[in-house]
Structures are given as structure tokens and as C-alpha cells.
N, C-alpha and C positions, 0 to 999 in steps of 0.2 A: 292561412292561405295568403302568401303573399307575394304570387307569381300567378299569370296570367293561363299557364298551363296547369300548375291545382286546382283555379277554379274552374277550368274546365273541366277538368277529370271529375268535378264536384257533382257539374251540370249532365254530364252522363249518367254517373253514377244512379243521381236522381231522377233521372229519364228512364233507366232500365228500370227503377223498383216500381216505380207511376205504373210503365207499360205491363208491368207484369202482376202487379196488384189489380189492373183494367183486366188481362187476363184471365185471370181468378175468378173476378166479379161477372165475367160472361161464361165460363165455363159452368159456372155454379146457378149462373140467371137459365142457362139451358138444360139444368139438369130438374131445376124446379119449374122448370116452365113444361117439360114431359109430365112431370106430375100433376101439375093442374090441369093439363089438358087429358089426362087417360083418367084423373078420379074427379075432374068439376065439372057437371054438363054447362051450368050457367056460366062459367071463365069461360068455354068454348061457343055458345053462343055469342055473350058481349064481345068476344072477340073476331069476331064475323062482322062486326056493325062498325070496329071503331073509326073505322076510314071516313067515313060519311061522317060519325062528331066529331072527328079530327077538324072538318073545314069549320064548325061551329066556335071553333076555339075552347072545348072543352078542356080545363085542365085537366079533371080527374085519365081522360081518355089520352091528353099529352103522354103524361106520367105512364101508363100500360104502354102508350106506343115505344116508350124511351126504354122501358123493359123488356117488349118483346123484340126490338132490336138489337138487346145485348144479346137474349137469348140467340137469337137467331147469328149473330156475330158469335159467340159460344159455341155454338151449334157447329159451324162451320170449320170454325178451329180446331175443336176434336176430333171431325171424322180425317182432316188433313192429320193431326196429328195418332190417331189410333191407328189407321191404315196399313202406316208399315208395319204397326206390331201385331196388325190381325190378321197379317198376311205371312209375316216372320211365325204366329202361332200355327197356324193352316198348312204351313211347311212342318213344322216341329210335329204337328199332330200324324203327318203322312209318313215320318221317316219313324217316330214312335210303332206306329202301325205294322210298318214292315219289319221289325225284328219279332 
């Protein structure tokens, strides 16, 4: 790289894999995060409490909060992004129907 425009194209490049490996990681924090909370009664109580040890400066309680905001960033990204297709299916299902 020995122009000012390769290493930028460099510094992109490595900007989209980051964002979308961050991606990944909350897609996937939200899909185990359904899971803990439909089969762990105990992740679903401590998770009701952690606000209140958050001001204690719990780490253990940091670390769940920093998780459950992926998820919840996860979470949000998939219903924007399934939406159209479960609405593009909802159509497919209706015109299947009528023949």
C-alpha cells in the first residue's frame, strides 16, 4: 500500500468485516438470549435485579448487562431485517392459496 487511497480502501474494508462480525455476535447474543430466558427460570429472575447491582459496580452484573444489550441490539436488527421476508412469505402463502 503505497497511496493514500489503498489505505483507505484498507480502512473500509476493515470497518465493514468489524461491523459485521459485531453483527453476527448480536444476532447470535439474541437468539441465545430467547433461550435462556424460555428454558432458565433463575437467568430470568437475576435478570430483573441487574439494574440495582449495576450501580454497585458489579462486574459479574457489567458483563450480563454488556450481553443483554447485544442481544437486545440483535434482537432489533432481525425483526428490521426478517420483516420484509415475512411479509414477502405472507404474500407467497396468499397467492399459493389461490391457485
Amino acid at each position: 500500500m503505497n497511496n493514500e487511497a489503498d489505505k483507505f480502501q484498507a480502512c473500509i474494508e476493515m470497518r465493514d468485516e468489524l461491523l459485521s462480525r459485531q453483527t453476527k455476535l448480536e444476532w447470535l447474543c439474541a437468539s441465545v438470549e430467547e433461550v435462556m430466558l424460555a428454558e432458565c427460570a433463575q437467568y430470568k429472575k437475576e435478570r430483573s435485579c441487574w439494574s440495582t447491582q449495576l450501580n454497585n459496580g458489579d462486574a459479574d452484573t457489567k458483563r450480563w448487562e454488556r450481553f443483554v444489550g447485544a442481544a437486545k441490539t440483535g434482537g432489533e436488527l432481525r425483526k428490521q431485517s426478517l420483516a420484509p421476508l415475512q411479509c414477502l412469505l405472507a404474500s407467497l402463502d396468499v397467492i399459493s392459496k389461490s391457485y
